[in-house]
C-alpha positions as CSV (number, residue, x, y, z in Angstrom):
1,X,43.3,49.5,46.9
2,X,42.6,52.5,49.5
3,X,39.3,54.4,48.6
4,X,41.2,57.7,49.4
5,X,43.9,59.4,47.7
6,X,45.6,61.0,50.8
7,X,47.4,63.9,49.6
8,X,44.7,65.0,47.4
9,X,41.4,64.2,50.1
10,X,43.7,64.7,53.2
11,X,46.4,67.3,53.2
12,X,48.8,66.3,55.7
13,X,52.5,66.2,56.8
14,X,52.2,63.2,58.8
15,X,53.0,60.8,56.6
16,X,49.4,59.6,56.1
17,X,49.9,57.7,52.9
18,X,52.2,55.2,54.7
19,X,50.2,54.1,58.0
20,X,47.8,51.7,56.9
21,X,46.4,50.9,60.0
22,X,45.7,55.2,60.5
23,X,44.3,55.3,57.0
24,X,42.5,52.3,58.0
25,X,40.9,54.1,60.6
26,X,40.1,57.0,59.4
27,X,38.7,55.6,56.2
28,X,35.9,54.3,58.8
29,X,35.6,57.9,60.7
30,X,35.8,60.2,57.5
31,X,32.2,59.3,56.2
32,X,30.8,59.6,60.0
33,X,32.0,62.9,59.8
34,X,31.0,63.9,56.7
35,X,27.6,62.7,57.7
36,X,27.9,65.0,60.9
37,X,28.3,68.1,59.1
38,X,25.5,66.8,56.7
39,X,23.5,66.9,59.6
40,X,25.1,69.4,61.6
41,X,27.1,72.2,59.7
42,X,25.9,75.4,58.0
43,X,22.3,75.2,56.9
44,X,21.1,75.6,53.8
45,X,25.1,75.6,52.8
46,X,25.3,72.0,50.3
47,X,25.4,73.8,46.9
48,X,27.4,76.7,48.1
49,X,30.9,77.5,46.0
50,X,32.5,79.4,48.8
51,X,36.1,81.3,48.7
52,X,37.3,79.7,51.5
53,X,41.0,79.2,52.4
54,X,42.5,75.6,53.0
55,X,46.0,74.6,54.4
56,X,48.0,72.6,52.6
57,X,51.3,72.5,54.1
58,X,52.2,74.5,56.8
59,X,55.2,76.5,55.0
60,X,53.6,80.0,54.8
61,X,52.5,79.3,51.0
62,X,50.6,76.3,51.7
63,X,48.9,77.0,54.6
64,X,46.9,79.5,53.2
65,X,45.7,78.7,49.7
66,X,42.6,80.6,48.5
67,X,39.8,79.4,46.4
68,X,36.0,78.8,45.7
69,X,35.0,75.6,47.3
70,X,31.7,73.2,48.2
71,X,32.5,73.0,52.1
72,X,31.6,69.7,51.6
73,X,34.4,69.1,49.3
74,X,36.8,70.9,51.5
75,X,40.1,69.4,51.8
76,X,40.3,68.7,55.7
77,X,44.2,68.2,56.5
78,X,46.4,67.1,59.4
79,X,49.5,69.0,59.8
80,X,51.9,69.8,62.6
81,X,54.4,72.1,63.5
82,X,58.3,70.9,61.7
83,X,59.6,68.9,64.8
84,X,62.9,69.4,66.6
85,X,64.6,66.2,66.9
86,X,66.2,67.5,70.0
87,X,63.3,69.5,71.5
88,X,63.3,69.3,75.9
89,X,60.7,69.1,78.3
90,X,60.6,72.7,79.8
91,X,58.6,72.6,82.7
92,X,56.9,70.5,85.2
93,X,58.8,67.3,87.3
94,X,60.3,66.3,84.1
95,X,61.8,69.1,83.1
96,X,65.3,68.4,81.0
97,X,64.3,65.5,79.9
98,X,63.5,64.3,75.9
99,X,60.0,65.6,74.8
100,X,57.9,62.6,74.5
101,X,57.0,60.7,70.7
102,X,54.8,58.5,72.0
103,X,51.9,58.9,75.2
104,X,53.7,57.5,78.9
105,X,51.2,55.0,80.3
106,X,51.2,57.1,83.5
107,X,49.9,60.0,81.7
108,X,47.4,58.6,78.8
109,X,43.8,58.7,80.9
110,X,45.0,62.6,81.6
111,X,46.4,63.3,78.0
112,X,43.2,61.5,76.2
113,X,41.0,63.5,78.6
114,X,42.6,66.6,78.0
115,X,42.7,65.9,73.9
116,X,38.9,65.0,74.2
117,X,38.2,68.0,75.7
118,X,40.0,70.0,72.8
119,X,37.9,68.7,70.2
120,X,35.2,68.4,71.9
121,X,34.6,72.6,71.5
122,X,35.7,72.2,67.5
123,X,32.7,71.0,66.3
124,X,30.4,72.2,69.1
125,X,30.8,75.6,67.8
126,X,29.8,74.8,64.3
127,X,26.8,73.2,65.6
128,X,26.1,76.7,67.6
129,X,26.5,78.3,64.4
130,X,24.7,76.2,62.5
131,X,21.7,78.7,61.3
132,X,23.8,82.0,61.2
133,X,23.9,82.1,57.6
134,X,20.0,82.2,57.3
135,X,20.5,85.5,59.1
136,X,24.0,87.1,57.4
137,X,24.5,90.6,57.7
138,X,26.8,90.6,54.3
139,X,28.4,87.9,51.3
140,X,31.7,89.4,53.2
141,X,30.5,88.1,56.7
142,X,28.6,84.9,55.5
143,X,32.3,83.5,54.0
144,X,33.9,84.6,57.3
145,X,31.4,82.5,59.1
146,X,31.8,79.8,56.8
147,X,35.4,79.7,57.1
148,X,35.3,79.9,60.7
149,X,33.2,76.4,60.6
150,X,35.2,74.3,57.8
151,X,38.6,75.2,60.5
152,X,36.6,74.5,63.6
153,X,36.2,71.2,61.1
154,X,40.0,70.7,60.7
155,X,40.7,71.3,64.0
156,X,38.4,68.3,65.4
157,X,40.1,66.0,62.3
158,X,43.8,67.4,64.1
159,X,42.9,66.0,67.7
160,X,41.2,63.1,65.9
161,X,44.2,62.4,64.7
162,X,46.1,62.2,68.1
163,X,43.4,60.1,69.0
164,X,43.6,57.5,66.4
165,X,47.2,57.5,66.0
166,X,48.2,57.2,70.1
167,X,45.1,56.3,72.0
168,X,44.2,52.7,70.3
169,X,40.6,51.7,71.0
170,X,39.9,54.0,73.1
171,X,41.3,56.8,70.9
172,X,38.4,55.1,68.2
173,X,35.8,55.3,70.2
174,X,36.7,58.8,71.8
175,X,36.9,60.0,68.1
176,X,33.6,58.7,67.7
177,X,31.6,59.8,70.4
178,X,32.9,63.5,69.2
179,X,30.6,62.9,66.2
180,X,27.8,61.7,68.3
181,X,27.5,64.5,71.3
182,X,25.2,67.1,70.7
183,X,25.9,71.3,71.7
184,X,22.9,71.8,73.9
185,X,21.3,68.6,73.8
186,X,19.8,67.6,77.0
187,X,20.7,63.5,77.0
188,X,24.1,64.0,75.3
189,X,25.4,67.9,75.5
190,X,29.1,68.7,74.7
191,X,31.5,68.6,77.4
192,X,31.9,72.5,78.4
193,X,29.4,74.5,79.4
194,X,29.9,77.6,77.1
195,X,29.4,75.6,74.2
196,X,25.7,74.0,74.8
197,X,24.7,78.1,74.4
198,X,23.0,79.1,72.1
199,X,24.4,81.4,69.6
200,X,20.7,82.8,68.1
201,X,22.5,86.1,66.2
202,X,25.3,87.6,64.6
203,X,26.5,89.9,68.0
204,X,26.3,86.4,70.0
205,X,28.5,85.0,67.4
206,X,30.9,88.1,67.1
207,X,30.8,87.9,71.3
208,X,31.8,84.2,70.4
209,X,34.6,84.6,68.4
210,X,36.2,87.5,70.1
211,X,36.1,85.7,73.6
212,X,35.2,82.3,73.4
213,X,37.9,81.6,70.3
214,X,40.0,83.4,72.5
215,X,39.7,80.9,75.4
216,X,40.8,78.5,72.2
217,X,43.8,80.6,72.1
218,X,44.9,80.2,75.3
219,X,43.9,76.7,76.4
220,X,45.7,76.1,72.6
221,X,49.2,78.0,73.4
222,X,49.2,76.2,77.0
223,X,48.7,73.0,75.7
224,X,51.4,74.2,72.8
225,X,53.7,73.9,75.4
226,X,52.9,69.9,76.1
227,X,55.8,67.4,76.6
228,X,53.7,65.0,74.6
229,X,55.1,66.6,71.2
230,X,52.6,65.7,68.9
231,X,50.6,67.5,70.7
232,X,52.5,70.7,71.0
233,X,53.0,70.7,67.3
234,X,49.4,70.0,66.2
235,X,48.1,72.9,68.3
236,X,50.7,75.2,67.3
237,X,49.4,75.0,64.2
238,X,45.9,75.3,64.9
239,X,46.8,78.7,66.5
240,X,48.0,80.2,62.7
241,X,43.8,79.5,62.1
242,X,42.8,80.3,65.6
243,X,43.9,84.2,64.9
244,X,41.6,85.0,61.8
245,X,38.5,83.7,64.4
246,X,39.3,86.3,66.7
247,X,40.2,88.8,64.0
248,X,36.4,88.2,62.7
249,X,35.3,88.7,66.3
250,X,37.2,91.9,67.5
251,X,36.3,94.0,63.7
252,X,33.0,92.4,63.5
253,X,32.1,94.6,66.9
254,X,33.8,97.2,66.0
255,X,32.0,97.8,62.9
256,X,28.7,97.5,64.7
257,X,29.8,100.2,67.1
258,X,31.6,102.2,64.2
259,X,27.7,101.9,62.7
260,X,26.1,102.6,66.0
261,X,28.0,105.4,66.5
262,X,27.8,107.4,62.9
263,X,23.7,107.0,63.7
264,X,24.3,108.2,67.2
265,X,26.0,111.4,65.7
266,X,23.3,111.5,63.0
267,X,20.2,111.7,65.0
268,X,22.0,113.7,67.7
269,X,21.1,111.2,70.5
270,X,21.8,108.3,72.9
271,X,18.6,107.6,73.6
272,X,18.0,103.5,73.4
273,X,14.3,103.7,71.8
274,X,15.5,106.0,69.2
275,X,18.7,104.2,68.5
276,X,16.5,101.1,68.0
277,X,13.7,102.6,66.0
278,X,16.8,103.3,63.4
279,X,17.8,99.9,63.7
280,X,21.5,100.2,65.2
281,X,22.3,98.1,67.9
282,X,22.3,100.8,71.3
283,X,25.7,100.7,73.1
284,X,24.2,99.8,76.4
285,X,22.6,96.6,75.3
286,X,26.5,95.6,73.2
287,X,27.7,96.0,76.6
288,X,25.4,93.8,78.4
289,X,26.3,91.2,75.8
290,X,29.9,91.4,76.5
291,X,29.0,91.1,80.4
292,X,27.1,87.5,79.3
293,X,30.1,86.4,76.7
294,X,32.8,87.2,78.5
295,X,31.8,85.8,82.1
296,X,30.8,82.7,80.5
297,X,34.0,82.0,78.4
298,X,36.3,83.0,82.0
299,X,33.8,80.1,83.5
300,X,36.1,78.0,80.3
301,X,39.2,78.2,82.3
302,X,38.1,76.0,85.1
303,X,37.7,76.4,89.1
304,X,40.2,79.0,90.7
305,X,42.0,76.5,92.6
306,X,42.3,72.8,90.7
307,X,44.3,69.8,92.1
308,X,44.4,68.7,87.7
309,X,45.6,71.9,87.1
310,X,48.5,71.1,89.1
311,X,49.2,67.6,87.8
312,X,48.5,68.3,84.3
313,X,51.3,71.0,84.9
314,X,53.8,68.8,87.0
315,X,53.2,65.8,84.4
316,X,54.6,68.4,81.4
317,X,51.1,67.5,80.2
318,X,49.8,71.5,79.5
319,X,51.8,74.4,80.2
320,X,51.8,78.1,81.0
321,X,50.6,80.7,77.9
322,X,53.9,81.8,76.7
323,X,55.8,79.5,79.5
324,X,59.0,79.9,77.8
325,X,59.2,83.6,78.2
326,X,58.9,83.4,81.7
327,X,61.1,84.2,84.2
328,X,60.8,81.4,87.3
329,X,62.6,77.8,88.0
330,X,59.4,76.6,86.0
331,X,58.2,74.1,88.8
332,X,56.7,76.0,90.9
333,X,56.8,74.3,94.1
334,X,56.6,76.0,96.9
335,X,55.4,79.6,94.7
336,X,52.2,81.0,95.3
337,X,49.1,83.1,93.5
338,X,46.5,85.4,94.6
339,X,42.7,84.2,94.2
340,X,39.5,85.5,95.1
341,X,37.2,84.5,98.0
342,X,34.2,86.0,99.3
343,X,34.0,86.7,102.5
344,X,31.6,88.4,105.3
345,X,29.8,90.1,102.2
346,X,33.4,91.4,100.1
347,X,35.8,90.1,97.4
348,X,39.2,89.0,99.1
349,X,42.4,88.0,97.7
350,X,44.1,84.7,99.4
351,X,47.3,83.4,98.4
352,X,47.4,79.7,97.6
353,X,49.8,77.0,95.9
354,X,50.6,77.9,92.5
355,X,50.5,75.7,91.2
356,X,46.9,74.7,92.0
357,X,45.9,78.5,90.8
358,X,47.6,77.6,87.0
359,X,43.8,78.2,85.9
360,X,43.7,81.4,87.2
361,X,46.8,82.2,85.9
362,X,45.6,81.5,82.7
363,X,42.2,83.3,83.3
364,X,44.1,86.0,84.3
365,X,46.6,86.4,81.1
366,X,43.4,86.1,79.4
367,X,41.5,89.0,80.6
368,X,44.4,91.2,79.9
369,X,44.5,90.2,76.4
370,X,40.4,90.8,76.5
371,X,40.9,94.1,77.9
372,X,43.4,95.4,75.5
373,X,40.5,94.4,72.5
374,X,38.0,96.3,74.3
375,X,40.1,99.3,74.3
376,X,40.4,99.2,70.9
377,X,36.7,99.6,70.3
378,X,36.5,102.1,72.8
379,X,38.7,104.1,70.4
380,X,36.5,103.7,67.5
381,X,33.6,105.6,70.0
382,X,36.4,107.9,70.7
383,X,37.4,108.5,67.2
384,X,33.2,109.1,66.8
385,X,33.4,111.9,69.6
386,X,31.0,109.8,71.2
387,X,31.9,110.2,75.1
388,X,31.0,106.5,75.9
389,X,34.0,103.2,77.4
390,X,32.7,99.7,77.5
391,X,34.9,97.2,79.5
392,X,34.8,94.2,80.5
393,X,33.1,93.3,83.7
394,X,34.6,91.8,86.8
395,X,35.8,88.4,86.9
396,X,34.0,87.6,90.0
397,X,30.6,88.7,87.6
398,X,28.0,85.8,86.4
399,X,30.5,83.3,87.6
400,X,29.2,79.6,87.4
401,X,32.0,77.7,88.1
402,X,35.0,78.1,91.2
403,X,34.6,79.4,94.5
404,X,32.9,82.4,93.1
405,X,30.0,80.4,91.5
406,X,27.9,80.7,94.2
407,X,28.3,84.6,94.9
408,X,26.4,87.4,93.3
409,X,28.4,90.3,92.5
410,X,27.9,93.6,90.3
411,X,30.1,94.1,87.0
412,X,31.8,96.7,89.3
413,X,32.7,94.2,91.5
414,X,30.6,94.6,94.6
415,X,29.4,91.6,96.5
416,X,25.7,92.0,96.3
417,X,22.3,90.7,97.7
418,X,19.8,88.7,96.0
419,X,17.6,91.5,96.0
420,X,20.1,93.6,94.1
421,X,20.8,91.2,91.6
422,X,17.3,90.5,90.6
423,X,16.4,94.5,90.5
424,X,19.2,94.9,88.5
425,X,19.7,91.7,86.3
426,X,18.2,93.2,83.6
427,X,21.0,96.2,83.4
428,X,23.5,93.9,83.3
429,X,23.0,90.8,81.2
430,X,20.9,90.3,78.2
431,X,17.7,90.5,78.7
432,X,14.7,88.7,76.5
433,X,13.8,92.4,75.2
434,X,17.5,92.5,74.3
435,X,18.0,89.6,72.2
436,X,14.2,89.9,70.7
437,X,15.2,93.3,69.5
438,X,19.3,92.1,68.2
439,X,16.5,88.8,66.7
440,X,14.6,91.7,64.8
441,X,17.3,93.0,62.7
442,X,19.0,89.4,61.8
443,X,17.9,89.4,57.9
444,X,19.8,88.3,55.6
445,X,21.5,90.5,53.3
446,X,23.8,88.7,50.4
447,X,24.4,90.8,47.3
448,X,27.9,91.7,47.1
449,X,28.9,94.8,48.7
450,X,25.6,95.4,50.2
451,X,25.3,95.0,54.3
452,X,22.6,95.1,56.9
453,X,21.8,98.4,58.7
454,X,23.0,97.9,62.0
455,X,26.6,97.1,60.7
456,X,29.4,98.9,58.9
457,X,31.6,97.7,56.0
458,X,34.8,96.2,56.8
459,X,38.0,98.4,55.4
460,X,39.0,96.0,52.9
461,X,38.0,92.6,51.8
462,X,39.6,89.0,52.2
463,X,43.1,88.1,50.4
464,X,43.1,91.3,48.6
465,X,39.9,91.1,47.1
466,X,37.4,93.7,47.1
467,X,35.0,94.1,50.1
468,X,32.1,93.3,47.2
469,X,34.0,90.4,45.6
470,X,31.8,87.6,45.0
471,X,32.9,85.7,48.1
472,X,30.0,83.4,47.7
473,X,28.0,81.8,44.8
474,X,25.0,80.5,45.3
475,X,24.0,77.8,42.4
């Protein structure tokens, strides 16, 4: 007799109660995990009821069912995208052809590498966040944290899933050593290197969610567009969840400038000291945190020219973002992409194949969609009367991976000695001052309806509830 009742303990629309040998196997990973995020997940969290929302199904009233839960109790699913029986490969040297069911033996080293990779970041990020709720600025804010974690949660069981269901042994032993890496350890760190940071505070996390998830997005909707089907399906879902990350990324900001900028009108000043004496966050140091977050997420996309970019793209195995709305034979050969070099002491474009630029292409449709959120907070300043823009610095900034890795250059873009950097570092990243004052105001604030100083209220609260809902019971 199984020790798991699947449709109750596993959501899923993958048939789960019928494939012994995948119940089989994941009867033998589930306690591993649970004993991960024993180990690993939200601190101090075990005796939490939470309101948390869990998918179901993935019609639109399953996959968003609301209720107070012990995240240790909550009900992890697998579930894909419906399937078209007829769906076609659209891009790449197969193009035309049948959409695979099953992994080509050609292709499985690149596919497993590329699902590894995947859920690799999903529970690195809940290990990053592990302490955040020690620290949380509101009951509103701690649930949002601790629904980003339980999804980061399904997402690994949704490429474990891929793994034990099309990857045999190896796909067991991949699943496993997702459990057993580390973010940040020294002898066993997770694979990429934006998520062995540290996320020490509530900005760095609302940094992290509003660019780092949004790397998610992007690496998601490309490999959305996969010929290997279950794969395409599983991360289309996982976008529906990805969005509500972002979302707690791009308001959480903007409520800390909305809050910065009511004290800036109060007081009468922009003067940093001041501004910090009150206990807002100033807007110089929020922009020097975006200049860290965002040039170490663009770092996620990969070097600027990549011979796997090209064969994961010629293989069908990961497509464009939003392939199918563009307009070109969908091949590429023969096409070609601007990139950045530096050369005799400036930034110069050179064209180069296309299809080994697909990273920057992707980099590139990704800092638009970055800009167009920092915009929006530039409009709460504007809305304030407070004559202030950030933006996002230039992509050739704090670069650690690519041809530009090795070149310093100014947010503005300007090729610059090592002299300059040093004398300026300071002005343009975090500095220890910075995150030992953002460290100073982390206390935790949890009675409903009540939130820290340095942060404003959201407009209104989660499902329809009230912002001061009791989004959290602590027993």
């Amino acid at each position: 007799m199984s020790s798991i009742n699947y449709s109750e303990k596993i959501p899923n629309n993958v048939n789960l109660s019928e494939d012994r040998t995948l119940q089989r196997a994941l009867e033998q990973w589930q306690p591993n995990f649970i004993s991960w995020w024993d180990d690993m997940g939200p601190e101090g969290s075990t005796d939490m009821d939470v309101y948390l929302r869990t998918a179901v199904s993935v019609d639109p009233q399953g996959w968003a069912s609301f209720g107070h839960v012990k995240m240790r109790d909550y009900r992890w699913g697998i579930f894909m995208n419906p399937g078209d029986a007829n769906r076609t490969i659209h891009f790449g040297d197969h193009k035309g052809e049948k959409a695979w069911d099953s992994v080509p033996g050609e292709h499985r080293a690149n596919l497993r590498r590329i699902i590894v990779t995947q859920g690799d970041t999903e529970p690195a990020s809940v290990e990053q966040q592990r302490h955040l709720g020690l620290t949380a600025p509101s009951m509103y804010d701690l649930r949002n944290l601790f629904q980003i974690n339980v999804e980061e949660g399904r997402h690994l069981w949704a490429m474990v899933y891929l793994l034990h269901k099309h990857f045999g042994r190896d796909g067991r032993e991949e699943a496993e050593a997702l459990l057993e890496r580390r973010s940040g350890d020294e002898n066993n760190p997770r694979i990429l290197g934006a998520f062995n940071e540290a996320t020490p505070d509530w900005l760095s996390f609302f940094m992290f969610t509003y660019f780092t998830d949004r790397d998610g997005k992007y690496q998601l909707c490309a490999l959305a567009e996969s010929a290997f089907d279950p794969l395409a399906r599983t991360t289309k879902f996982m976008l529906t969840e990805e969005a509500h990350h972002m979302f707690v990324g791009e308001s959480g900001i903007s409520r800390v400038i909305q809050r910065t900028a009511q004290k800036m009108n109060e007081l009468k000043t922009d003067d940093v000291g001041v501004l910090r004496n009150a206990g807002v966050i100033d807007l110089p140091t929020i922009q020097r945190y975006i200049n860290f977050h965002f040039s170490v997420t663009i770092d996620l996309f990969g070097a600027d020219e990549s011979s796997n970019a090209a064969t994961f793209y010629s293989s069908g195995l990961k497509g464009r973002y939003e392939e199918g709305k563009r307009v070109d034979d969908h091949v590429l050969k023969g096409q070609t992409y601007k990139v950045l070099e530096a050369r005799n002491g400036q930034l110069l474009e050179k064209e180069v194949p296309m299809l080994n630029a697909l990273n920057e292409v992707l980099r590139d449709d990704y800092i638009k969609d970055s800009i167009a959120g920092v915009n929006r907070w530039n409009k709460v300043l504007e809305k304030a009367g407070i004559p202030v823009t950030l933006s996002v610095p230039h992509k050739a900034f704090h670069r650690n991976i690519g041809a530009l890795s090795g070149v310093k250059v100014s947010p503005d873009g300007r090729v610059v000695s090592e002299a300059e950097w040093k004398a300026n570092v300071d002005r343009w990243l975090p500095s220890g001052g910075d995150r030992a004052f953002v460290a100073s105001l982390m206390g935790r604030v949890v009675e409903p309806g009540k939130f820290a100083n340095w942060i404003a209220p959201p407009v209104m609260g989660i499902n329809r509830q009230p912002v001061d809902y009791e989004y959290v019971r602590f027993n």
